[in-house]
C-alpha positions as CSV (number, residue, x, y, z in Angstrom):
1,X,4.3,-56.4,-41.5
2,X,2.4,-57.7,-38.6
3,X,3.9,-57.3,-35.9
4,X,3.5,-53.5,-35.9
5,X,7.2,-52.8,-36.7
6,X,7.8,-49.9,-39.1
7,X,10.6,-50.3,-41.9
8,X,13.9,-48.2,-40.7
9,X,13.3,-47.7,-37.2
10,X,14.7,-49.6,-34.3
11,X,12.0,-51.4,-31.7
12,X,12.0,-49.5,-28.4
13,X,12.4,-51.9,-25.4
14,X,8.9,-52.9,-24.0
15,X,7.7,-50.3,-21.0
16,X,10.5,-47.8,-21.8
17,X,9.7,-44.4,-22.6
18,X,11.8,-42.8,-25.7
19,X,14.6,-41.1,-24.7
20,X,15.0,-37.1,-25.5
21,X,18.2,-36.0,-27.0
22,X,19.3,-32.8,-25.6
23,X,21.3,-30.6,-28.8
24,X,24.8,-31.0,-28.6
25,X,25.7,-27.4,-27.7
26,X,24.2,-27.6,-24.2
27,X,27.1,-28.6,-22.2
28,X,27.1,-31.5,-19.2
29,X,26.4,-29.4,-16.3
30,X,23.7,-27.8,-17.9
31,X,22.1,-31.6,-18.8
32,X,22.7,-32.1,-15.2
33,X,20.7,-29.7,-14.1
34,X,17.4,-30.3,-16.4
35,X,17.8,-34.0,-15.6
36,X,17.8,-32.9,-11.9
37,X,14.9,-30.4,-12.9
38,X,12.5,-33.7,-14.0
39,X,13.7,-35.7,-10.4
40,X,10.3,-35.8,-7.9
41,X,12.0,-34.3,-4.9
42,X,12.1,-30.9,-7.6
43,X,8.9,-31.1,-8.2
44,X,7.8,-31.8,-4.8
45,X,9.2,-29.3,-3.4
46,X,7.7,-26.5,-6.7
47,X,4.4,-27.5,-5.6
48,X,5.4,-26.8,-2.3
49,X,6.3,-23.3,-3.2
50,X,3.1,-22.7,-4.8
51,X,1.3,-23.5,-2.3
52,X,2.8,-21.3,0.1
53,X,3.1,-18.6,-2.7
54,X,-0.8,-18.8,-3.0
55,X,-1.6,-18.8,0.3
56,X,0.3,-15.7,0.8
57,X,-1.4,-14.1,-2.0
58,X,-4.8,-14.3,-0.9
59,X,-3.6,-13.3,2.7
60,X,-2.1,-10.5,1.0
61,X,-5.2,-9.6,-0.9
62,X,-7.7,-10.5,2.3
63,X,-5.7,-8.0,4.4
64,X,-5.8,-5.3,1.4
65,X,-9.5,-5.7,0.6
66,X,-10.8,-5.6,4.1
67,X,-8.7,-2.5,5.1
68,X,-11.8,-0.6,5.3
69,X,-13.5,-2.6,7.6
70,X,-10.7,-2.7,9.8
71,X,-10.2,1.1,9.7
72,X,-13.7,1.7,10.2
73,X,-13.9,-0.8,13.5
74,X,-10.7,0.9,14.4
75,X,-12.2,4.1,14.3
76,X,-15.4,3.0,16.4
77,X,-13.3,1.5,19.4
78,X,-11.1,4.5,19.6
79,X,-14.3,6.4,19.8
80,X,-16.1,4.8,22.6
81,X,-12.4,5.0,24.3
82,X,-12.8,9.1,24.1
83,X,-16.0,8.3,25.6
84,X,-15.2,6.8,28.5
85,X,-12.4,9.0,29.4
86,X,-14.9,12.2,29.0
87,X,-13.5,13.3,26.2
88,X,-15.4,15.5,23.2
89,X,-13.0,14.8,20.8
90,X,-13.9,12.1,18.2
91,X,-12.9,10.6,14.7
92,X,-14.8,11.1,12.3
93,X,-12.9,9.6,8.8
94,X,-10.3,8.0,7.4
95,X,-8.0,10.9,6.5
96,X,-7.5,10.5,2.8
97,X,-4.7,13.6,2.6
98,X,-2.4,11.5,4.5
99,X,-2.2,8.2,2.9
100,X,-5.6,7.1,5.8
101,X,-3.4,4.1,6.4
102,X,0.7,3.5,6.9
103,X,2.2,0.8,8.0
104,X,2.8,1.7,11.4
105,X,-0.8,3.3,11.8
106,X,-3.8,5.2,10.0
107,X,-4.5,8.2,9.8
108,X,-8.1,9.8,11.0
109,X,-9.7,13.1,10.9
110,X,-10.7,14.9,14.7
111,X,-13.6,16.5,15.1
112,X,-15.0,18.1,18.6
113,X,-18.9,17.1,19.6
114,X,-20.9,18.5,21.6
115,X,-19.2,20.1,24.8
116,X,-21.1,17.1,27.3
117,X,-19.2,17.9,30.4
118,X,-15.1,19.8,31.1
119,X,-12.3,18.3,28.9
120,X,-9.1,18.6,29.2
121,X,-7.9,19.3,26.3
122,X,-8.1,23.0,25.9
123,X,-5.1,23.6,22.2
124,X,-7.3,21.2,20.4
125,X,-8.3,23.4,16.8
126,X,-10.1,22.0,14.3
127,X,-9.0,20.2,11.1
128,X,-6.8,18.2,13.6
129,X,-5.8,15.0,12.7
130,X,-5.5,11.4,14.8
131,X,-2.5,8.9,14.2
132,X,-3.6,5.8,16.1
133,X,-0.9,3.4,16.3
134,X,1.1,0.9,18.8
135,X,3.4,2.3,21.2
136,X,6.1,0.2,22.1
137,X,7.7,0.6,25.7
138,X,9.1,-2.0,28.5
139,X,8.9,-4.7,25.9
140,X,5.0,-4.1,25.9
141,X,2.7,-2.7,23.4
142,X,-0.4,-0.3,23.6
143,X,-2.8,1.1,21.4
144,X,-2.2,5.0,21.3
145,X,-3.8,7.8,19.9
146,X,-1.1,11.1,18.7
147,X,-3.3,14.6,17.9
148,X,-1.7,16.1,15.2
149,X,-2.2,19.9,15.0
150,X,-3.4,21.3,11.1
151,X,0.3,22.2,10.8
152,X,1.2,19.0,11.4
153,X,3.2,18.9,14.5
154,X,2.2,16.6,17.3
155,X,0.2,18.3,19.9
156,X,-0.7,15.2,22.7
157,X,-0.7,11.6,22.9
158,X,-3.5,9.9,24.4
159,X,-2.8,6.1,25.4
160,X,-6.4,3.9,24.9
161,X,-6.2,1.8,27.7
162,X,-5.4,1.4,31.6
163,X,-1.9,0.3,30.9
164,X,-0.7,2.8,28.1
165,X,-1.4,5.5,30.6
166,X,0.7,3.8,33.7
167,X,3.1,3.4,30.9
168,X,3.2,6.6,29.2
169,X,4.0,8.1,32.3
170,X,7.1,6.0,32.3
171,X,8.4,6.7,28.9
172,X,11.7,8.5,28.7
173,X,11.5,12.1,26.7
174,X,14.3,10.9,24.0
175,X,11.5,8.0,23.4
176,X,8.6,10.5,22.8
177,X,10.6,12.1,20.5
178,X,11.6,10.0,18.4
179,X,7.8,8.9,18.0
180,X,6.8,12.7,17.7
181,X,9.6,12.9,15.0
182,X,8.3,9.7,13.2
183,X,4.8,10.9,13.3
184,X,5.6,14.4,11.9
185,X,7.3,12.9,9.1
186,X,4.7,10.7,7.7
């Protein structure tokens, strides 16, 4: 036998591959669909997936591996804010009691410094608690800062730039609280 041809079987057609028999108990729509599974537009489209799927993974793990950095740069701006305005409050940690971080906001612990000059914030007791988040108003947003008193009821907000205070001002009561309500439930 010399011309490579093996007793019993049939030649295959030159530059075919050989053909897979699917069992006889898998019905037609079913073949249709694993034939339609092996077409290049399906896989195309799978590698597109998990592409995306693996970008959004290491997003995903970028944004929860950094979240102390974040927190602690967060924490540092709010600070020199409370500065500027002449207040002797300041945040000192990421408050562990309350989860630090939610999805809204994070949590921080309050502590008073040094009495440098007359604040007005005369009800603030210690083992208070910070909620920085973003206040939402007009169709605007602004960084804001709620004290939360040791019993955990909301005691001030304090807006963190120029244009949360004009727009604090503004806000309707039934607005506050709901965010005082929000903020006492987390």
């Amino acid at each position: 036998m010399s011309n490579d041809k093996k007793p019993g079987l049939p030649a295959a057609p030159a530059g075919s591959e050989p053909k897979i028999s699917l069992p006889k108990f898998i019905g037609p729509s079913v073949q249709g669909f694993l034939s339609l599974l092996d077409s290049v537009i399906v896989r195309d489209a799978m590698k597109l997936f998990g592409w995306i799927g693996s970008i959004l993974l290491i997003a995903g793990l970028c944004w929860v591996l950094t979240q102390p950095v974040r927190s602690r740069f967060l924490m540092r701006a709010v600070n020199r804010v409370l500065e500027q305005y002449g207040d002797s409050r300041r945040l000192i940690e990421l408050s562990s009691g309350s989860r630090g971080s939610s999805i809204i906001g994070s949590w921080y612990i309050m502590a008073r410094t040094r009495q440098q000059g007359i604040s007005g914030t005369d009800n603030f007791s210690e083992g208070s608690k910070a909620f920085v988040f973003s206040f939402i108003a007009e169709g605007t947003f602004f960084p804001c800062a709620a004290v939360v008193d040791p019993m955990g009821r909301v005691q001030e907000f304090i807006p963190l730039n120029i244009h949360g205070k004009k727009m604090l001002d503004r806000i309707s009561p039934s607005i506050l609280k709901l965010y005082i309500r929000r903020i006492e439930g987390s």
